[in-house]
C-alpha positions in Angstrom: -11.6 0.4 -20.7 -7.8 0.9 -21.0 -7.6 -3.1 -22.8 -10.1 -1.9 -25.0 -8.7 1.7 -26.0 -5.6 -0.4 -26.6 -6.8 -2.9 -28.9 -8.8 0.3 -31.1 -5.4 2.5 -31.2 -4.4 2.9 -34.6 -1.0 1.9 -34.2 1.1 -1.7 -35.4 0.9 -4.8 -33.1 4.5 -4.6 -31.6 3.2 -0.9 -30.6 0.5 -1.8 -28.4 2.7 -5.0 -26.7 5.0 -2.3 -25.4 1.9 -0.7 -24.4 0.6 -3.5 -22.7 3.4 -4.3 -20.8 3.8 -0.7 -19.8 0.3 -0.8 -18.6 1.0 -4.4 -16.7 3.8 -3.1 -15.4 2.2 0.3 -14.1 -0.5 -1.4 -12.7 2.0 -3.8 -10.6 3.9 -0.5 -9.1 0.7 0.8 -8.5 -0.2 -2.9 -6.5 2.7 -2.7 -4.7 2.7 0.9 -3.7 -0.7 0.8 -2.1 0.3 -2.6 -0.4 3.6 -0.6 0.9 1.4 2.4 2.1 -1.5 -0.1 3.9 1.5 -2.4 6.0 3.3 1.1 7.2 -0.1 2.1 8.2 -0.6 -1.2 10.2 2.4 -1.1 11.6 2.4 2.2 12.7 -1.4 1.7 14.3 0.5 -1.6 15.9 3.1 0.6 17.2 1.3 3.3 18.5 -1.1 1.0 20.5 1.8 -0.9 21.7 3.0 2.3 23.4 -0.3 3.4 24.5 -0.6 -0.4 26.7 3.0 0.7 28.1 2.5 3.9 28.7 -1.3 2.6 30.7 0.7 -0.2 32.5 3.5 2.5 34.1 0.3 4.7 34.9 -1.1 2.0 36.5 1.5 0.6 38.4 2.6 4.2 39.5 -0.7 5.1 41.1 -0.5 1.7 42.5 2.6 2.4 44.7 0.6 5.6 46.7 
């Protein structure tokens, strides 16, 4: 849709480069940002479970020792 509305704008050729590389160049910030957003999810689901088998394995060991 956006390539198309692009290529029908009634503006000169040079125009619409800058345009496309505007658009290329918002759509690879927009790649990146949701590819930023997805590994600080991960990680923080990695952490958070990491802490979770700790926190279990002291809880074991503590009721354990009784």
């Amino acid at each position: 849709m956006l390539g198309l509305s692009l290529s029908l704008a009634p503006v000169d050729l040079s125009t619409k480069g800058y345009w496309a590389m505007d658009i290329r160049l918002l759509t690879g910030s927009l790649v990146n940002l949701v590819k930023y957003r997805t590994d600080e999810r991960i990680a923080a689901e990695t952490t958070a479970k990491i802490e979770k088998a700790r926190n279990d394995k002291l809880i074991r060991e503590y009721v354990g020792k009784e």
